[in-house]
Backbone bond lengths (Angstrom), bond angles and torsions (degrees), N, CA, C in turn:
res aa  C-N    CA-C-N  psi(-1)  N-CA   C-N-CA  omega(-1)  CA-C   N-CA-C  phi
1 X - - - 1.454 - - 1.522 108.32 -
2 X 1.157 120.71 129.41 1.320 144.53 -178.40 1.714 114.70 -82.42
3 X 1.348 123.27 131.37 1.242 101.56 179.61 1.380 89.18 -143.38
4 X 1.360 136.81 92.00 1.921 125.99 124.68 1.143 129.33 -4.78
5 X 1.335 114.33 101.00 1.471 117.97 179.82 1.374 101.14 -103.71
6 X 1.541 110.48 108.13 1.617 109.54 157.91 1.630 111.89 -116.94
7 X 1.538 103.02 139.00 1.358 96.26 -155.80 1.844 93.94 -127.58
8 X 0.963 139.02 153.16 1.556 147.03 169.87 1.270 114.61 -104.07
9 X 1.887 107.58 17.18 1.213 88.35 -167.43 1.604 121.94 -86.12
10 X 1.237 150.86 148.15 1.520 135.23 168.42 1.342 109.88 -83.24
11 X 1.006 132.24 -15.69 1.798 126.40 176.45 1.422 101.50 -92.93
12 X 1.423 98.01 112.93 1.510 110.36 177.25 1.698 113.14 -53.51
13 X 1.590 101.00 -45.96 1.666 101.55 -169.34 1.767 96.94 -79.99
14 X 0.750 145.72 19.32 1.512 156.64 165.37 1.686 107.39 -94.27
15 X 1.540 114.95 -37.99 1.272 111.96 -166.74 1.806 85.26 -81.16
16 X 1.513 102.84 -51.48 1.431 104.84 -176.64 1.388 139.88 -28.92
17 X 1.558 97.27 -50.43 1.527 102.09 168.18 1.502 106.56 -94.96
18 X 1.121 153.73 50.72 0.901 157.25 159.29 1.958 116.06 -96.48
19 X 1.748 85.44 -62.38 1.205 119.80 165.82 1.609 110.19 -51.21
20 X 0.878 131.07 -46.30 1.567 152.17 -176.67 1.955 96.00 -49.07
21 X 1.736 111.20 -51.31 1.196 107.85 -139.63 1.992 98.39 -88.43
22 X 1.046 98.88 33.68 1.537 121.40 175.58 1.554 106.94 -109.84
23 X 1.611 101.50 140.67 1.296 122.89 176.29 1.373 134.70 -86.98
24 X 1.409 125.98 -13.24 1.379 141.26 145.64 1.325 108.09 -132.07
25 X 1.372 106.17 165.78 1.523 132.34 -164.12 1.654 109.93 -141.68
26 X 1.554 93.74 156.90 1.449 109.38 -171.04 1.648 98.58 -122.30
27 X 1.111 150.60 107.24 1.219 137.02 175.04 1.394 140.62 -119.00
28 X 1.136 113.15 131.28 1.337 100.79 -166.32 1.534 117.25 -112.95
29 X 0.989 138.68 -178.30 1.314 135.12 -148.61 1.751 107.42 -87.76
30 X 0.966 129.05 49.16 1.385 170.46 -177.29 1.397 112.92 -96.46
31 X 1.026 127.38 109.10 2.048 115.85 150.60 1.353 119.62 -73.14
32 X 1.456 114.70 2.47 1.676 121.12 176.63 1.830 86.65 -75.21
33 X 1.207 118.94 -67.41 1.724 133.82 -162.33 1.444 103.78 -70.72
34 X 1.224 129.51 -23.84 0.907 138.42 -158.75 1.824 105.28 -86.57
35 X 1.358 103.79 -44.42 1.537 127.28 -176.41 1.714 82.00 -80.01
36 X 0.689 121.50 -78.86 1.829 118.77 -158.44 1.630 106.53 -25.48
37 X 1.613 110.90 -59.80 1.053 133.65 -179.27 1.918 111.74 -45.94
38 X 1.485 102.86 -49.08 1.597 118.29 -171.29 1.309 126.57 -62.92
39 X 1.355 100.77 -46.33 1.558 115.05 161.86 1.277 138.48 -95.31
40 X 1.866 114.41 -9.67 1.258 117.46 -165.58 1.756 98.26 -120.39
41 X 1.495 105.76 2.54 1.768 124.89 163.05 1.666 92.31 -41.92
42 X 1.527 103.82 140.98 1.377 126.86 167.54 0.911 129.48 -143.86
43 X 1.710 129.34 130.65 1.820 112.86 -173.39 0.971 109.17 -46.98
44 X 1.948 105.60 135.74 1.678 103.09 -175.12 1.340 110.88 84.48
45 X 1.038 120.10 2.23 1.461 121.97 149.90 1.484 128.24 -78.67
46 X 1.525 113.69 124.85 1.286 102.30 168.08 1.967 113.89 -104.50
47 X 1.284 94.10 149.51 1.350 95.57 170.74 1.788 124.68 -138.33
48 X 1.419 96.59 127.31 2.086 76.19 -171.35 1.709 77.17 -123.64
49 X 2.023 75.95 164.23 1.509 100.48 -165.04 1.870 97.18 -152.41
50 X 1.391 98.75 -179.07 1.466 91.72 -166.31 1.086 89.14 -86.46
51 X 1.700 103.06 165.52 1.624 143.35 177.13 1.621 95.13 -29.66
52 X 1.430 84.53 -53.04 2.042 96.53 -153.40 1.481 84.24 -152.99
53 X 1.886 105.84 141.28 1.371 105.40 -168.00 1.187 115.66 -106.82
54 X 1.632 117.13 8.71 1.482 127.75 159.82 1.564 102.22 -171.59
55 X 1.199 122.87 167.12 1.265 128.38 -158.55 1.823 116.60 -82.33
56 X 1.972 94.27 -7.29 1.451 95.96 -169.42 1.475 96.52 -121.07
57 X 1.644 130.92 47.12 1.380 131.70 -179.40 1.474 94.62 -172.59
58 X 1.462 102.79 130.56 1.639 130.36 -160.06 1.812 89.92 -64.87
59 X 1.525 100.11 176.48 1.572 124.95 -159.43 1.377 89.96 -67.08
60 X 1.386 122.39 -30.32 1.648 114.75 -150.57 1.786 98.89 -106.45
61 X 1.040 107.59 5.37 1.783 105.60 179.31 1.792 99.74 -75.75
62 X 1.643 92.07 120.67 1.324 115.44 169.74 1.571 114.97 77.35
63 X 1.436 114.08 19.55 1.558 100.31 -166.95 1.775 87.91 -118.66
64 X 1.484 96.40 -156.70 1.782 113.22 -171.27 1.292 90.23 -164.41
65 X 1.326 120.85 154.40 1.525 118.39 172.36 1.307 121.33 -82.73
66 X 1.695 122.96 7.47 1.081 100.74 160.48 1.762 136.88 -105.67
67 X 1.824 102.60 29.93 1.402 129.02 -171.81 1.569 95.60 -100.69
68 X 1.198 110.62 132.52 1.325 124.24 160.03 1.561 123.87 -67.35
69 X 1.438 112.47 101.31 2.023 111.01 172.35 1.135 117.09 -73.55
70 X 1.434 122.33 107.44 1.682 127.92 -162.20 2.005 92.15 -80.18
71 X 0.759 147.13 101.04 1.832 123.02 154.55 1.196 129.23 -71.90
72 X 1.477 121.75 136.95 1.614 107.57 -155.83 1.939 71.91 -157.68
C-alpha cells in the first residue's frame, strides 16, 4: 500500500515527526528522508534507498544491510 504524503505543513520538525510515525520508507538522497527513515525505522521496517547516494561516496555510505539499494 502506497501512501502520498502531502503535507501544508511550515514547521519542518512538525513535518518531521509526522513523517517519522510511518513504518517503511522510501528515500531519497536527502538528509530530510534520510533522518525520517533513521530514527523513525522499526522492526519490520522496510526501507529502500538509492544504489549509491551521490556519485562521490561508495555503495555502502549511510546504509545497513538490512535497507534495500533500489538502482535506477
Amino acid at each position: 500500500m502506497l501512501i502520498n504524503i502531502d503535507t501544508n505543513e511550515d514547521d519542518t520538525i512538525t513535518a518531521l515527526l509526522n513523517i517519522m510515525q510511518y513504518k517503511h520508507y522510501i528515500i531519497t538522497n536527502s538528509t530530510f528522508s534520510y533522518l525520517a527513515a533513521f530514527i523513525g525505522e522499526k522492526i519490520g521496517s522496510e526501507v529502500l534507498m538509492p544504489h549509491r547516494w551521490n556519485k562521490n561516496k561508495s555503495e555502502d555510505f549511510l546504509t545497513t544491510n538490512h535497507r534495500t539499494k533500489v538502482k535506477f
